[in-house]
PADRENMI-272963 format. One record per residue (C-alpha): residue number from 1; residue in one letter; x, y, z. Coordinates in nm, 2 decimals. Example, Ala and Ser with C-alpha at 12.3 -4.5 7.8 and 13.67 -1.06 7.14 Angstrom:
2
ATOM/1/a/1.23/-0.45/0.78
ATOM/2/s/1.37/-0.11/0.71
// end
This chain:
131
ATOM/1/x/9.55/7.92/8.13
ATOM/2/x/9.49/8.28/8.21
ATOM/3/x/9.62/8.45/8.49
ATOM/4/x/9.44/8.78/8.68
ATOM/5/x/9.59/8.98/8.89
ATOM/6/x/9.40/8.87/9.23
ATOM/7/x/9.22/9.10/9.46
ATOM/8/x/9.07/9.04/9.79
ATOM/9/x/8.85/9.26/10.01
ATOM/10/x/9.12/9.38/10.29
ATOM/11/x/9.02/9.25/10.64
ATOM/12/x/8.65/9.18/10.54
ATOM/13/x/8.60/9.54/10.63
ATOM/14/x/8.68/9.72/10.35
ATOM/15/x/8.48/9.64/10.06
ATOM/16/x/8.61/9.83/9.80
ATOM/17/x/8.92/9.82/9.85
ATOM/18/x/9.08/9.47/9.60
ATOM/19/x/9.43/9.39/9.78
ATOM/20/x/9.69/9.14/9.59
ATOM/21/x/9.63/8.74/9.66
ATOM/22/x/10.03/8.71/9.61
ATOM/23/x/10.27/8.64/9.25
ATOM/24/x/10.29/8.52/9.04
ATOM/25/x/9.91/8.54/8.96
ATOM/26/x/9.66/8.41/9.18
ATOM/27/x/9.24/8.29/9.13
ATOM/28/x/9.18/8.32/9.49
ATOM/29/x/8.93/8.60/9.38
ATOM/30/x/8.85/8.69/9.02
ATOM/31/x/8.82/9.07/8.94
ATOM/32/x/8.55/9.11/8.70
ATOM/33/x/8.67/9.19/8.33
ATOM/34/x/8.61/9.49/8.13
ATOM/35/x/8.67/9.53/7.74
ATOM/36/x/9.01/9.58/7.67
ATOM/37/x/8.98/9.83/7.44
ATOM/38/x/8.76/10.02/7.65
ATOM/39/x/8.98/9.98/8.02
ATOM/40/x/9.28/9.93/7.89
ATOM/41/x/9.35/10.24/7.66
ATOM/42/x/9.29/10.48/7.94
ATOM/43/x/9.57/10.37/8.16
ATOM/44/x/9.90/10.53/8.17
ATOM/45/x/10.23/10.41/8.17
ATOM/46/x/10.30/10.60/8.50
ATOM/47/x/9.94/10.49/8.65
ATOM/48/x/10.11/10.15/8.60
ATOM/49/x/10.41/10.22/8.73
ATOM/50/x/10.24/10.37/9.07
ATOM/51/x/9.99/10.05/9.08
ATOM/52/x/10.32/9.80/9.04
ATOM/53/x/10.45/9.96/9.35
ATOM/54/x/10.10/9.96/9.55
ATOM/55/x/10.06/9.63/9.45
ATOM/56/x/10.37/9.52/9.60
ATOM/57/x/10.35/9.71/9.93
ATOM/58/x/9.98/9.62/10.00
ATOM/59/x/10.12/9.27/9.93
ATOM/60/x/10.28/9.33/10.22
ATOM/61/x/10.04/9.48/10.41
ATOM/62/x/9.82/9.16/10.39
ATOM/63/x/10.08/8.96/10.47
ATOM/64/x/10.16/9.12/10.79
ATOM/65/x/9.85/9.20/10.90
ATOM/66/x/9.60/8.85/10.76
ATOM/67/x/9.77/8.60/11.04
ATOM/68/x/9.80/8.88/11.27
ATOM/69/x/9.37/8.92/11.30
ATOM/70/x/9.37/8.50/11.23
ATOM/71/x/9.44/8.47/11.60
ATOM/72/x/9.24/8.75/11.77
ATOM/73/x/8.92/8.69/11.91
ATOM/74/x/8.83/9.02/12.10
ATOM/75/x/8.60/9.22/11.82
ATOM/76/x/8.79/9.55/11.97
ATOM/77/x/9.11/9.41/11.89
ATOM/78/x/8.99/9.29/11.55
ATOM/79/x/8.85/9.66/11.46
ATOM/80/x/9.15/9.80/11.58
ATOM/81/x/9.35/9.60/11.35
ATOM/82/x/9.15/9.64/11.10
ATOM/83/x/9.16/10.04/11.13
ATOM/84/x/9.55/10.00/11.10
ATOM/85/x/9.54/9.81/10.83
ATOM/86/x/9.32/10.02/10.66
ATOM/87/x/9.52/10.37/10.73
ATOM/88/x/9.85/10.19/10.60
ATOM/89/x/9.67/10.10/10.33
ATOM/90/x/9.56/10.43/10.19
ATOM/91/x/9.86/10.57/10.32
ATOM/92/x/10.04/10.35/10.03
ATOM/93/x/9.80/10.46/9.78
ATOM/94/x/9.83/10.81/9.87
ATOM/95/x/10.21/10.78/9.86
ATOM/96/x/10.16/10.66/9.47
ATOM/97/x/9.91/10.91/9.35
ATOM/98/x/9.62/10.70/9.36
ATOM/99/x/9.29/10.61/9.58
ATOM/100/x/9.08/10.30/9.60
ATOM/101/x/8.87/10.41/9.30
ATOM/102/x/9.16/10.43/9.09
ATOM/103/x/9.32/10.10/9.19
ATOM/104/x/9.01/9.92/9.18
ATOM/105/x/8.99/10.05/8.78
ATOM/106/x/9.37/9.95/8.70
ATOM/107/x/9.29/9.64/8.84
ATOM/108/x/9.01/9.60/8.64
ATOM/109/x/9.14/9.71/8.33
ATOM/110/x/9.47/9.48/8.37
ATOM/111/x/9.26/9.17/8.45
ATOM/112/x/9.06/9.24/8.11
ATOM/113/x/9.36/9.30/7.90
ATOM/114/x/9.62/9.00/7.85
ATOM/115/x/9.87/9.27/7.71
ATOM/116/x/9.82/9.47/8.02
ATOM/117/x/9.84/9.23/8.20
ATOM/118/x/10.18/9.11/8.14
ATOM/119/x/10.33/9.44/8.13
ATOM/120/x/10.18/9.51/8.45
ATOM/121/x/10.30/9.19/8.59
ATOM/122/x/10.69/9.27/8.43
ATOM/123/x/10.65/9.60/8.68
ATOM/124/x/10.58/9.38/8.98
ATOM/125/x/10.83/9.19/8.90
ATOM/126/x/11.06/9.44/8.83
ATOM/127/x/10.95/9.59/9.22
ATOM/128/x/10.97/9.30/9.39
ATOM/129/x/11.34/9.27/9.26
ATOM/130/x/11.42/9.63/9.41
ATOM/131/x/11.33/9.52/9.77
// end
């Protein structure tokens, strides 16, 4: 059985933004897979690196934040949230040198490359072990 790396539109608001689903591995929401050769090639070891340690924070952002808008009903509220969310989110990025574009393609690329895959997923690991 094949693992992915899981994404999942942040809040329902931001749509191109794929957050983790949660380790190990996850099918909540299939990314769609490139060629290997094609994605795969073009990612550096330190674009890795940086995406390990997104992954793991905007783990965490969903965490926090998913139950938080579960229980609000006032659509201010929700877009407030939501707004907050959002600017921790590409506050994270930012802080690793990348942007939704570029995480969306290392997601893509490591969800279409089993080799990639697992060395991506030895970084999580490896960052989830630091915390």
């Amino acid at each position: 059985m094949k693992k992915f790396i899981a994404g999942g539109v942040i809040l329902g608001t931001i749509s191109t933004l794929m957050l983790p689903s949660g380790l190990p591995l996850a099918h909540a929401q299939q990314v769609p897979r490139q060629q290997p050769s094609q994605q795969g090639n073009n990612i550096s070891e330190e674009e890795l690196k940086a995406f390990a340690k997104a992954y793991k924070e905007l783990q965490e952002i969903r965490l926090k934040y998913e139950p938080t808008l579960k229980g609000v009903q006032d659509p201010k509220e929700i877009e407030r949230i939501q707004r907050e969310a959002l600017s921790r989110v590409e506050e994270t990025l930012e802080r690793q040198g990348l942007n939704v574009e570029s995480y969306n393609r290392i997601l893509v690329a490591v969800n279409g490359d089993e080799q990639l895959r697992k060395k991506t997923l030895k970084l999580i690991e490896e960052e989830q072990k630091r915390s």
